[in-house]
LUMMAR-414399 format. One record per residue: residue number from 1; z, y, x of N, C-alpha, C, O in turn. Coordinates in nm, 4 decimals. Each point is the difference from the previous one (the first is absolute). Layout:
REM LUMMAR-414399
+-----+----------+----------+----------+----------+----------+----------+----------+----------+----------+----------+----------+----------+
| pos |     n_up |  n_north |   n_east |    ca_up | ca_north |  ca_east |     c_up |  c_north |   c_east |     o_up |  o_north |   o_east |
+-----+----------+----------+----------+----------+----------+----------+----------+----------+----------+----------+----------+----------+
| NUM |        Z |        Y |        X |        Z |        Y |        X |        Z |        Y |        X |        Z |        Y |        X |
...
+-----+----------+----------+----------+----------+----------+----------+----------+----------+----------+----------+----------+----------+
//
This chain:
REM LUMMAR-414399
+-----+----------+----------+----------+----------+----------+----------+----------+----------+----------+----------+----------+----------+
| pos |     n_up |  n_north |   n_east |    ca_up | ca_north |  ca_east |     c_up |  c_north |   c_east |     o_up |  o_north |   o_east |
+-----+----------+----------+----------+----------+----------+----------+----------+----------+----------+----------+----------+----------+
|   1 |   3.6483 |  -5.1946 |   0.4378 |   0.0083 |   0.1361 |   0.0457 |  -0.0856 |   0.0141 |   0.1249 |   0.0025 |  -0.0769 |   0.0961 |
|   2 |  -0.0857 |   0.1955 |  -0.1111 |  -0.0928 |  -0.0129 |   0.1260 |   0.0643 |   0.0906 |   0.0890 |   0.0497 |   0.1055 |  -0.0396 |
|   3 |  -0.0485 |  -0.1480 |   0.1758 |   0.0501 |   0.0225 |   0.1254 |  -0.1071 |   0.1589 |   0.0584 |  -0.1193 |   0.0138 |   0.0270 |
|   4 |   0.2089 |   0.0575 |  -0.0282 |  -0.0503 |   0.1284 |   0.0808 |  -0.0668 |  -0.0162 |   0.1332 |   0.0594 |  -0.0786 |   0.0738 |
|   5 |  -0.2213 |   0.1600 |   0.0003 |   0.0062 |  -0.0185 |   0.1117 |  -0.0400 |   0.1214 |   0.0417 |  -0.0908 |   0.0706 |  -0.0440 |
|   6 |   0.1890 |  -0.0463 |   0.1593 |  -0.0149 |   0.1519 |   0.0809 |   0.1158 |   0.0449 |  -0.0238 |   0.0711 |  -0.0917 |  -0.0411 |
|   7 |  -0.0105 |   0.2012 |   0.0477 |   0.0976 |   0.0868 |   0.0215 |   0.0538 |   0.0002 |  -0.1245 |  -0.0829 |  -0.0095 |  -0.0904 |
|   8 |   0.2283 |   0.0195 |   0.0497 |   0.0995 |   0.0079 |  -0.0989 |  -0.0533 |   0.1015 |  -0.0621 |  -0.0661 |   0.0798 |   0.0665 |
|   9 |   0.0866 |  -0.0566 |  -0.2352 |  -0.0426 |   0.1107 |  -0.0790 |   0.1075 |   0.0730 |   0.0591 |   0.0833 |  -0.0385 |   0.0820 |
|  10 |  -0.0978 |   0.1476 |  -0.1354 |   0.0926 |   0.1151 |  -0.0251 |   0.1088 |  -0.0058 |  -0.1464 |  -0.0265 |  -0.0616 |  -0.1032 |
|  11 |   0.1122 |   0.1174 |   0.1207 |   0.1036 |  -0.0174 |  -0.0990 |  -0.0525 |   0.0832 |  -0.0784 |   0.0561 |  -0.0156 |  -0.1084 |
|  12 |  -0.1449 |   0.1089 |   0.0999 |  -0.0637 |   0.0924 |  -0.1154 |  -0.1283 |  -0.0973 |  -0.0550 |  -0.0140 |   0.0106 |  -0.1219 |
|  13 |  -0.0900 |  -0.1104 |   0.1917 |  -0.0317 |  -0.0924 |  -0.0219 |   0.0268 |  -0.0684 |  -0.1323 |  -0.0338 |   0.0087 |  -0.1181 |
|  14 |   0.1269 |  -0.0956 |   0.2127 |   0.0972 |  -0.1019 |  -0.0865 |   0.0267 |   0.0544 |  -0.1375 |  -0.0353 |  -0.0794 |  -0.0872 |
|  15 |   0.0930 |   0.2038 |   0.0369 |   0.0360 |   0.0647 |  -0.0729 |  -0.1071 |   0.0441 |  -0.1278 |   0.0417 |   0.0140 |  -0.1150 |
|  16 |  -0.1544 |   0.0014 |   0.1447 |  -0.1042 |   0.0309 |  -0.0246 |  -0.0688 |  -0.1339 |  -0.1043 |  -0.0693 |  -0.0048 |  -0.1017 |
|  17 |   0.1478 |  -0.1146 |   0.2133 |  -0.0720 |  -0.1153 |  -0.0763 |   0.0790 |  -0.0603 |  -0.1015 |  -0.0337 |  -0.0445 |  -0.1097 |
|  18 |   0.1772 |   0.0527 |   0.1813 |   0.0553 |  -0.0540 |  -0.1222 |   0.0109 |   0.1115 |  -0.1558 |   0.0290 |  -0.0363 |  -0.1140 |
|  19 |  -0.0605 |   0.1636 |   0.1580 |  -0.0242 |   0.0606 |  -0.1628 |  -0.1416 |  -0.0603 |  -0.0486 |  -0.0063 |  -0.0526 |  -0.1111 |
|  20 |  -0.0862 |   0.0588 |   0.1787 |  -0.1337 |  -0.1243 |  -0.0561 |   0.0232 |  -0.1144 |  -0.1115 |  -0.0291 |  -0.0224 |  -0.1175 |
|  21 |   0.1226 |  -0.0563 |   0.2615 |   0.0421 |  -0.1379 |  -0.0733 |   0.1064 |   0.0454 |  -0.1332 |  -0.0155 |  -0.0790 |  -0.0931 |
|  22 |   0.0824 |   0.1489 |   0.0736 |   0.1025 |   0.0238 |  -0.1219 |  -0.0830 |   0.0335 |  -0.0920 |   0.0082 |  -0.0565 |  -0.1091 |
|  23 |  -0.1198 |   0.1688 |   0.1353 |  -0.0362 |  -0.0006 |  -0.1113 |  -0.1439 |  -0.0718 |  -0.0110 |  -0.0881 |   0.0854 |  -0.0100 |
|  24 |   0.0620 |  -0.1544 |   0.0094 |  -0.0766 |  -0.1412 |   0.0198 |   0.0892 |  -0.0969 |  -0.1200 |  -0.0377 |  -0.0210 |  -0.1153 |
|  25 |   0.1206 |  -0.0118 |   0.1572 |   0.1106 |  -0.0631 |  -0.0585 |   0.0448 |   0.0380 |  -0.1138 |   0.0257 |  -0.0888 |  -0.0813 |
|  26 |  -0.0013 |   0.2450 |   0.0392 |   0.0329 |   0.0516 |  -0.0854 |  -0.1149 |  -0.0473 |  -0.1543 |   0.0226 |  -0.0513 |  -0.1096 |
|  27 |  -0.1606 |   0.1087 |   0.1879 |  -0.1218 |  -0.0549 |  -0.0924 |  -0.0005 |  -0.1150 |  -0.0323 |  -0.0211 |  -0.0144 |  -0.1204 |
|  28 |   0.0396 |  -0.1025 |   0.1922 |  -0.0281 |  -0.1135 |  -0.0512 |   0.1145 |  -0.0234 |  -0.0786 |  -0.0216 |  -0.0430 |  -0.1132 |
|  29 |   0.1681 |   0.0662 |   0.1560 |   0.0551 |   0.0107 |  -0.1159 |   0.0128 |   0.0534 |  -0.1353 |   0.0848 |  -0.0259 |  -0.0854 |
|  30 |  -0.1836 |   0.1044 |   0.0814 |  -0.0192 |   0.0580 |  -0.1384 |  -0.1033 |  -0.0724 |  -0.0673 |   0.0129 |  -0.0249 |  -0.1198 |
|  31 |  -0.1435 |  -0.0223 |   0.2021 |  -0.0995 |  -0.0909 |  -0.0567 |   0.1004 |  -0.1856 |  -0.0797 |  -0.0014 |  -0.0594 |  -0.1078 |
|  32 |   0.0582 |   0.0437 |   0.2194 |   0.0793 |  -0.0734 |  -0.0735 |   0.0441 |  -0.0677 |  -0.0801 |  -0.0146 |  -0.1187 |  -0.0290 |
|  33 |   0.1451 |   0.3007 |  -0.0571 |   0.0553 |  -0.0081 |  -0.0572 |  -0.1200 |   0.0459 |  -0.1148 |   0.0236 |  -0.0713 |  -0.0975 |
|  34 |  -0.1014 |   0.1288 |   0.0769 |  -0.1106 |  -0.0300 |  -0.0579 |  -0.1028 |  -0.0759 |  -0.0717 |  -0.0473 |   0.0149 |  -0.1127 |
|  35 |   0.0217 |  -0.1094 |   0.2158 |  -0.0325 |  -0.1538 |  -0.0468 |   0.1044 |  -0.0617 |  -0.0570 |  -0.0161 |  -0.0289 |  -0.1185 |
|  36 |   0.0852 |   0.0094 |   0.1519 |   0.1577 |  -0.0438 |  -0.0732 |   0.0099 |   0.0496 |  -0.1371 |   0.0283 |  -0.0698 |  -0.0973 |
|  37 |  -0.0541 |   0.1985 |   0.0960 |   0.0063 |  -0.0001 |  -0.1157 |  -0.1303 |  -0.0234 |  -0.1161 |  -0.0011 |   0.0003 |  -0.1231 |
|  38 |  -0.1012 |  -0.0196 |   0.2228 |  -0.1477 |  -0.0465 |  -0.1058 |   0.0697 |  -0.1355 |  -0.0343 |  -0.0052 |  -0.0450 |  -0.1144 |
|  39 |   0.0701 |  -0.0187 |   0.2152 |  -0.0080 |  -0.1515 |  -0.0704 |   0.1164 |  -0.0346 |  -0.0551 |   0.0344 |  -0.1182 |   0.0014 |
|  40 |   0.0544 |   0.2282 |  -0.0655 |   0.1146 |  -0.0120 |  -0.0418 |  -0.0501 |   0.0322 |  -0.1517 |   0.0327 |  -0.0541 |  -0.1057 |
|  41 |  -0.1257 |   0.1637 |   0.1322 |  -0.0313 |   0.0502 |  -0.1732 |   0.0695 |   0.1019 |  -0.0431 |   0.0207 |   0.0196 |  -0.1198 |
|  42 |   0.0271 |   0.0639 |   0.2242 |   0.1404 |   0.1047 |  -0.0153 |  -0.1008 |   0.1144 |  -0.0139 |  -0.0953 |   0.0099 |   0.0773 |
|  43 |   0.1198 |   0.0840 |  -0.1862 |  -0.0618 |   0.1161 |  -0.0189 |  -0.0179 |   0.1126 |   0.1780 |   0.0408 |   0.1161 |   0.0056 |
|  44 |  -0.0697 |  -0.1475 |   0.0465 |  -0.0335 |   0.1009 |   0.1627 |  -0.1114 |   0.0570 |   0.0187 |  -0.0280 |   0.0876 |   0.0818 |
|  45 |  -0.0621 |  -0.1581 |  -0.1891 |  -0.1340 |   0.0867 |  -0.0119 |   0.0054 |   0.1599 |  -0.0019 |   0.0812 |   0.0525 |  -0.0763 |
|  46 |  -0.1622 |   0.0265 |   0.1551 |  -0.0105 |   0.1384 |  -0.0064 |  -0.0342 |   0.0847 |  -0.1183 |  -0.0786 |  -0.0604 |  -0.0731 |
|  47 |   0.1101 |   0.1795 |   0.0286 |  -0.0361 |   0.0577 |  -0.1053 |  -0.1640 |   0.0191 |  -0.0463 |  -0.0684 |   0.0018 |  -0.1024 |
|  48 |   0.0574 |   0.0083 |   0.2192 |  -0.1467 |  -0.0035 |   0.0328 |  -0.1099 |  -0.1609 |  -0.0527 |  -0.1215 |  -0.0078 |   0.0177 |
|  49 |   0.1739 |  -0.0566 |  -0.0557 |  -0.0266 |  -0.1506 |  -0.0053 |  -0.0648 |  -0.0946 |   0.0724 |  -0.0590 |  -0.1026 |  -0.0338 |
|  50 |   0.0852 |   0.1678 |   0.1681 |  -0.0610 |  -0.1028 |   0.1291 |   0.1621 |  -0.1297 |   0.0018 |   0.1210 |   0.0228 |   0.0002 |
|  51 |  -0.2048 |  -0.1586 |   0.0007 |   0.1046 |  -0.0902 |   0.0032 |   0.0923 |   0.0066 |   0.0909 |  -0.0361 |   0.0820 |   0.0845 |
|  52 |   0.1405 |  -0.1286 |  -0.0583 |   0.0674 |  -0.0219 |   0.1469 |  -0.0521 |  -0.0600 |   0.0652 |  -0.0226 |   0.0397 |   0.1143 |
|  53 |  -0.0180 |  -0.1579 |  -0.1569 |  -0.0881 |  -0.0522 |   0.1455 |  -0.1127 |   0.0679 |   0.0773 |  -0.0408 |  -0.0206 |   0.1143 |
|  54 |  -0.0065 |   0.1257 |  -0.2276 |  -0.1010 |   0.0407 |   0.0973 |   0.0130 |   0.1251 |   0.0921 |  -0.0665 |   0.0489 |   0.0913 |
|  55 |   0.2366 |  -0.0052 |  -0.1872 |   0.0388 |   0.0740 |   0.0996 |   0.0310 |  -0.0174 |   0.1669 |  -0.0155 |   0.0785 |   0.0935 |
|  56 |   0.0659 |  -0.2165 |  -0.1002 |   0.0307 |  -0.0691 |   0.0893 |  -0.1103 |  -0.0062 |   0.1124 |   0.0053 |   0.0611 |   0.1067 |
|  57 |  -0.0868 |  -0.1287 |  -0.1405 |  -0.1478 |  -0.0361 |   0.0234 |  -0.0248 |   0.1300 |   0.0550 |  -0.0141 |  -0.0169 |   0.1211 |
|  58 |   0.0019 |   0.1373 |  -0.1495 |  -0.0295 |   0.1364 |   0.0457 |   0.0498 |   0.0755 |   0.1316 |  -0.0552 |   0.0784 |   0.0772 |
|  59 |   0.2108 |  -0.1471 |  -0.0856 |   0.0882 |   0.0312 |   0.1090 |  -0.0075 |  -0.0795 |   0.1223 |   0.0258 |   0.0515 |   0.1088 |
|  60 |  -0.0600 |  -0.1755 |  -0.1204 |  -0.0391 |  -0.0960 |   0.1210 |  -0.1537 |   0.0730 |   0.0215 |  -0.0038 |   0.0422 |   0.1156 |
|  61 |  -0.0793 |  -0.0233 |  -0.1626 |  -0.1474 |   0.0374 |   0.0444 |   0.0287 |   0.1435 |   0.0587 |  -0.1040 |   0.0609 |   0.0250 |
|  62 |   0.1958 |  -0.0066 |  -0.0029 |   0.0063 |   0.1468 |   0.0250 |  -0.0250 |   0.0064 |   0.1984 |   0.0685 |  -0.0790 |   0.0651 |
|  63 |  -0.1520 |   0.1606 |   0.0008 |  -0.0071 |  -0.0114 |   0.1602 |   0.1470 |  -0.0343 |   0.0648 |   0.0905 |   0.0338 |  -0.0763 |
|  64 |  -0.0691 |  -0.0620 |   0.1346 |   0.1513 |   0.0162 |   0.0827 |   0.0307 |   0.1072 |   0.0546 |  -0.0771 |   0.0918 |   0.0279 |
|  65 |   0.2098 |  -0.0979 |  -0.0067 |   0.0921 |   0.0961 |  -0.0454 |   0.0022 |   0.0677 |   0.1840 |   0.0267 |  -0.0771 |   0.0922 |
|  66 |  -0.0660 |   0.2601 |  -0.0612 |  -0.0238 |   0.0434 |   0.1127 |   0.1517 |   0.0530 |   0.0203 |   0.0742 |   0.0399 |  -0.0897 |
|  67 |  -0.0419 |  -0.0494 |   0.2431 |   0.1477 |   0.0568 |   0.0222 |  -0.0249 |   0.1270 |  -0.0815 |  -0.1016 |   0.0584 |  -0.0379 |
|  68 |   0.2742 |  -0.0316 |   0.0217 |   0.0313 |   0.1700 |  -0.0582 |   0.0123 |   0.0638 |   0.1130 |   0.0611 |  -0.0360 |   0.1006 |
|  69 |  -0.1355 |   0.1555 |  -0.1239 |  -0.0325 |   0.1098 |   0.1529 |   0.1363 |   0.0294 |  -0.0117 |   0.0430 |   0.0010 |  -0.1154 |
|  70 |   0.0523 |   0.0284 |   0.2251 |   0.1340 |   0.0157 |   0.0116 |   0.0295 |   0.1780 |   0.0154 |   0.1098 |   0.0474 |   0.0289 |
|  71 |  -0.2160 |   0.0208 |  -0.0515 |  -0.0090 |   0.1242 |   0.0100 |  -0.0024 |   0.0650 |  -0.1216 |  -0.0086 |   0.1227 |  -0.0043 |
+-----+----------+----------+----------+----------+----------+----------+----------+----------+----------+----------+----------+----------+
//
């Protein structure tokens, strides 16, 4: 964990980041359960007929994720 330097965030800050990190988290949990299921062989493929994995693959390559404007 990297060590903050300068002045304490703000609790609107903080707040800001941990919705980042959740949904950060949220994505990779869906890439995942995704791959999981490419290498399970479980029908999760899209209607569309993009594989799961490459759905997967799609969701990790996506920019990172900008705070939600709280306004």
């Amino acid at each position: 964990m990297a060590k903050q330097i300068g002045p304490s965030p703000s609790a609107l800050a903080l707040e800001q980041r941990v919705a980042v990190l959740e949904r950060q988290i949220a994505t990779l949990t869906v890439a995942a359960r995704l791959l999981a299921s490419a290498l399970e062989g479980t029908p999760l493929d899209s209607p569309d007929g993009e594989p799961a994995a490459r759905q997967a693959h799609t969701l990790l390559l996506l920019p990172p994720l900008a705070p939600a404007d709280p306004h």
